[in-house]
C-alpha positions in Angstrom: 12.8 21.2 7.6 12.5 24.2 5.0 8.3 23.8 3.7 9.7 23.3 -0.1 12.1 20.5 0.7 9.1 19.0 2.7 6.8 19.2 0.0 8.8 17.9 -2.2 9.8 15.1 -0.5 6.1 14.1 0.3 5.6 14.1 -3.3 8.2 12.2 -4.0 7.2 9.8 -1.4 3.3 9.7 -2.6 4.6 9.1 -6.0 7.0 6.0 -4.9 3.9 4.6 -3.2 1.4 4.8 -6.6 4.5 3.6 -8.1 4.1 0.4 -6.3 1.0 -0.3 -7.5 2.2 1.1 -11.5 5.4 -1.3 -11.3 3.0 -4.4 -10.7 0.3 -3.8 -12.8 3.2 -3.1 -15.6 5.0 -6.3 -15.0 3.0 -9.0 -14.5 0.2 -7.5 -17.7 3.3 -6.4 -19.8 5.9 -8.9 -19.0 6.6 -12.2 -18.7 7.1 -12.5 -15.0 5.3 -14.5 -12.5 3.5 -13.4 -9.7 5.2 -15.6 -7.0 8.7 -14.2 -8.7 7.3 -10.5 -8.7 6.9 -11.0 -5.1 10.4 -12.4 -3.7 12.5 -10.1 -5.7 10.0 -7.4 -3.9 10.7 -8.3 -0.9 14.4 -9.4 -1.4 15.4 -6.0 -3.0 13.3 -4.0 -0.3 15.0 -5.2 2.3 18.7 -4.8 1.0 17.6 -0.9 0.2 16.5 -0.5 3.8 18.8 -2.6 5.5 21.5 -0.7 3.6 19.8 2.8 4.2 19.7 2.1 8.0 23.1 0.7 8.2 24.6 4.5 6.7 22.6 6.4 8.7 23.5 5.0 12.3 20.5 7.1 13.6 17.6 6.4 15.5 16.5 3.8 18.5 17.5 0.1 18.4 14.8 -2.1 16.2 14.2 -5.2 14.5 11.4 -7.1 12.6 9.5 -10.0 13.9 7.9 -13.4 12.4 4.3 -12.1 12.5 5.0 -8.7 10.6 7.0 -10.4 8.0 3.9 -12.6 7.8 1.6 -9.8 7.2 3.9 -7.9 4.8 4.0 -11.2 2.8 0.0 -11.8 2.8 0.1 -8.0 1.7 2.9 -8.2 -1.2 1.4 -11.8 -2.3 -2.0 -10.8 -2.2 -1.0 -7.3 -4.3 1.1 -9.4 -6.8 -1.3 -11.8 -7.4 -4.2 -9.3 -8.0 -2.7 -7.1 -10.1 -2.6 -10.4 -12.6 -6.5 -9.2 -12.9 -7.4 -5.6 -11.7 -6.6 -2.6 -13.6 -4.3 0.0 -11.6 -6.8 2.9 -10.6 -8.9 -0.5 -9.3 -6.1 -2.1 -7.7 -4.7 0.8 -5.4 -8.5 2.1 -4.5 -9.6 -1.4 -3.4 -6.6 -1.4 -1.5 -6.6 1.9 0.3 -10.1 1.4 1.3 -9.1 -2.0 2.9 -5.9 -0.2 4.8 -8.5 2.4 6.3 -11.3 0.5 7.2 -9.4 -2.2 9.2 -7.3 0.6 11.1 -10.5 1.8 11.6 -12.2 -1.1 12.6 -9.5 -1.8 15.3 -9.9 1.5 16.8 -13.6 0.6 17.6 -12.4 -3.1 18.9 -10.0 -1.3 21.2 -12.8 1.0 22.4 -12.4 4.4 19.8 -15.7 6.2 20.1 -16.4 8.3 16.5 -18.4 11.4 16.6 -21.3 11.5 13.9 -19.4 12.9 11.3 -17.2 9.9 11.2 -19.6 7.7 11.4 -21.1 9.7 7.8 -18.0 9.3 6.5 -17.3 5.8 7.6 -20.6 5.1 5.5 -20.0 6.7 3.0 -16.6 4.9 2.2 -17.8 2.1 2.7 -20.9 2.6 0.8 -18.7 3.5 -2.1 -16.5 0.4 -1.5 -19.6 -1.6 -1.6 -20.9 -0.2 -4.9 -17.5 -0.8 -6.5 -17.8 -4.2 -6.1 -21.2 -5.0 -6.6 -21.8 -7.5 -9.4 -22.4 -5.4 -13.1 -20.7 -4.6 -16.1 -18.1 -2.7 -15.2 -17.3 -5.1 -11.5 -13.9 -5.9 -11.1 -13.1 -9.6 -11.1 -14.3 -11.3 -7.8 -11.0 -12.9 -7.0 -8.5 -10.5 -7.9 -10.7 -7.9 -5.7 -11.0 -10.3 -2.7 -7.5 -10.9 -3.2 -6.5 -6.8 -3.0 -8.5 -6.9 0.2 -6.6 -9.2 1.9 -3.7 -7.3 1.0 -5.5 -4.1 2.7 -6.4 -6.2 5.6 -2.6 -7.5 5.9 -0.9 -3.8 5.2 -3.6 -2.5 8.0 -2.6 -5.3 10.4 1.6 -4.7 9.4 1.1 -0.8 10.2 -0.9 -0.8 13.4 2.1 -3.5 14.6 4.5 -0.9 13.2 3.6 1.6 15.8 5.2 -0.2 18.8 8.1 1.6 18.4 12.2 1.3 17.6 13.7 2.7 14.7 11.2 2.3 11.6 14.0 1.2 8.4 15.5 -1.3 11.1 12.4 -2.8 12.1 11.0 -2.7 8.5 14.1 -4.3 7.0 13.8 -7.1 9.5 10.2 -7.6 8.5 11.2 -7.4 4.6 13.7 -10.2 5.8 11.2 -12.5 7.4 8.5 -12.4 4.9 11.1 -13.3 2.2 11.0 -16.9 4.0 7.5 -17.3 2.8 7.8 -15.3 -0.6 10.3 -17.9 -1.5 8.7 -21.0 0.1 5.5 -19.8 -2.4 7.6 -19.4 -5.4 8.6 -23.0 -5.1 5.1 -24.5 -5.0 4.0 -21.6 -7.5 1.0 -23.5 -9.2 1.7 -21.7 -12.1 4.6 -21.7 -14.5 7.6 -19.5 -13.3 9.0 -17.5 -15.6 11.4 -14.8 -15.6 12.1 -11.7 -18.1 14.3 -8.3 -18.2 11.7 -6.3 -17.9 9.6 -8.1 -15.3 13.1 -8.6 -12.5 14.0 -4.6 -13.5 10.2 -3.8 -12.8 10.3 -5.8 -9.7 13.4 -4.4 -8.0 12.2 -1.0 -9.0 9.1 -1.6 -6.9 11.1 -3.1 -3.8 14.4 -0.4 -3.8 13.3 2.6 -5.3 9.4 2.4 -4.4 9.2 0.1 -0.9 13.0 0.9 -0.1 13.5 4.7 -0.6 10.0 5.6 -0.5 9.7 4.1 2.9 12.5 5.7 4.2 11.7 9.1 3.0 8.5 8.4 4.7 9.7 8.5 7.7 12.1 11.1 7.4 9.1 13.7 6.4 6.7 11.7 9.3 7.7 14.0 12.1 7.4 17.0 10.4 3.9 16.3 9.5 0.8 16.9 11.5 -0.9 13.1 12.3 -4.0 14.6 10.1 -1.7 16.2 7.3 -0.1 12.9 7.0 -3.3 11.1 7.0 -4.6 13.2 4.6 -1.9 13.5 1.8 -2.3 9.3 1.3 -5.6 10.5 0.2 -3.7 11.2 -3.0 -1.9 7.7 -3.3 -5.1 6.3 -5.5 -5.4 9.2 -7.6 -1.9 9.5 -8.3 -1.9 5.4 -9.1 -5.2 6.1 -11.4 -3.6 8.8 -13.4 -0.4 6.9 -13.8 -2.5 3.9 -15.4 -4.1 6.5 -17.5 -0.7 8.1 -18.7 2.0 5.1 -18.8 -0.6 1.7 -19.7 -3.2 3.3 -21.3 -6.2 2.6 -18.8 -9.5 4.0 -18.7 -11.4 4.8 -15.7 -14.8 3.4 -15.9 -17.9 5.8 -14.1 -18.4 2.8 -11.3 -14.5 3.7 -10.4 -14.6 7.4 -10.7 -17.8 7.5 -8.6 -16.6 5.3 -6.0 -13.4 6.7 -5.8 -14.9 10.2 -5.1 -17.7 8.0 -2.1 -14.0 6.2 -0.7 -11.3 8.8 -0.8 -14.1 11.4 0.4 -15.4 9.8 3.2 -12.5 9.1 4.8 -11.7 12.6 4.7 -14.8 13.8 6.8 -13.5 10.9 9.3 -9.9 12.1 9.1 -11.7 15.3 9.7 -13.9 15.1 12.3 -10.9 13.3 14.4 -9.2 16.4 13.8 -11.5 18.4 14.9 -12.4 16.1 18.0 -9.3 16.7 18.9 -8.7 20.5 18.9 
C-alpha cells in the first residue's frame, strides 16, 4: 500500500476510534437518550456494518464470534455508555486506554512475559499516572463513572487478546457484535432508569456503531498488516489525545492540570514499554 493512502487511512481510523468516545459523551450529555438504548443501537448498527462489509468483500479465512467475546464486548460497550453519563471525554477515553494496556499487559506477565527495566519504568510510570488521576481531590473524576470506564478497559483488553486466535477479523467481530446484542437488549429491558429515545441520541448512536465501530474497525484491519506490531501500538497512543481535543473543539470541555499531567505519566509510559519491547526484540 502507497505510504499516503496508509497514513491516511490510519488517521482516519484513529479518528473513528476518538470518535467513539465523542459520539457518547455527545449523546447521552446532549441528548435525551438512555444509556441502555445508546448501547443496543451500538451494537445492533455495528454489527449490520461489519456483517455487511464482510459479506462484499468475500475475502479472508473462515470466522465467527462466540458467546464469551460477545460477553466482553457487551461489559465493554455497557460499561463505556454508562460512564460517559458522568466523565468528561478527554477523562473517559484516558481512563480507558490505560485499562486496555495494563490488563494486556498484565496477561502477558500471567502467561510468563519477562519485561526488561525499561518496561518496568514505564509500566510505573503509567500506572503511577493512572493512580494520580484518580486519587480523591478537586478535580477527581466521579468514583463510579471511573470504576465503571475500567471495567470497560478490562472487558476491551479481555475481547482483544481473545481476538488474536485467528479467522477472519470483520466475520468474527460481526458474530461477537451479534452476541453481545442478546445482553444489550436483555439490559435495556430491566434499564432501572427511564428509557427514552430522541433524533439526535439514535443518529448519534448509529454513528458510533457503523461509521465509528463498523468502518473504523474494518479499516483497521485493512491498514493492520501493513503496519509494524510497534507502529501500530504506537499510533493508539494518539486515540486519547485526539478524543481530548475533540471534547475541547465540538462540547466545549476543558482539560483540568490532574488530566493533562496524567495523560502525559499514561500515554508516556506506555511508550517506553512499547519501546523497550521493540528494542528487546531487534
Amino acid at each position: 500500500m502507497p505510504s499516503l493512502r496508509l497514513t491516511l487511512l490510519t488517521l482516519l481510523t484513529l479518528c473513528a476510534f476518538a470518535g467513539n468516545s465523542l459520539l457518547c459523551r455527545a449523546a447521552l450529555s446532549q441528548t435525551s437518550i438512555d444509556a441502555a438504548s445508546f448501547t443496543s443501537l451500538r451494537l445492533m448498527s455495528g454489527a449490520l456494518m461489519l456483517g455487511l462489509i464482510a459479506r462484499l468483500s468475500r475475502q479472508g479465512a473462515p470466522g465467527r464470534g462466540n458467546w464469551l467475546s460477545g460477553l466482553a464486548l457487551w461489559v465493554y460497550a455497557a460499561g463505556f455508555s454508562l460512564s460517559y453519563l458522568q466523565l468528561s471525554t478527554a477523562m473517559g477515553a484516558l481512563i480507558l486506554f490505560g485499562a486496555v494496556q495494563f490488563t494486556m499487559i498484565g496477561v502477558g506477565l500471567v502467561r510468563g512475559e519477562r519485561l526488561t527495566l525499561y518496561q518496568w519504568l514505564g509500566l510505573v510510570l503509567a500506572f503511577g499516572g493512572l493512580v494520580g488521576l484518580l486519587l480523591p481531590g478537586l478535580a477527581a473524576p466521579p468514583l463510579v463513572g471511573a470504576l465503571l470506564m475500567l471495567s470497560a478497559g478490562i472487558a476491551w483488553g479481555i475481547y482483544s487478546l481473545r481476538g488474536r486466535k485467528g479467522g477472519d477479523p470483520l466475520r468474527v467481530n460481526a458474530g461477537n457484535f451479534l452476541y453481545a446484542l442478546v445482553p444489550a437488549l436483555l439490559f435495556s429491558l430491566i434499564w432501572p432508569g427511564e428509557t427514552s429515545w430522541d433524533y439526535p441520541g439514535v443518529g448519534y448512536a448509529l454513528a458510533s456503531g457503523a461509521l465509528a465501530s463498523g468502518i473504523g474497525y474494518a479499516i483497521w484491519y485493512r491498514v493492520l498488516p501493513e503496519l509494524k506490531a510497534s507502529a501500530a501500538a504506537s499510533v493508539q497512543l494518539s486515540v486519547p489525545v485526539l478524543a481530548s481535543l475533540g471534547g475541547i473543539v465540538f462540547l466545549g470541555e476543558s482539560p483540568s492540570l490532574r488530566l493533562v499531567l496524567a495523560s502525559i505519566a499514561i500515554l508516556g509510559g506506555i511508550l517506553l514499554v512499547i519501546m523497550a519491547r521493540t528494542a528487546s526484540k531487534s
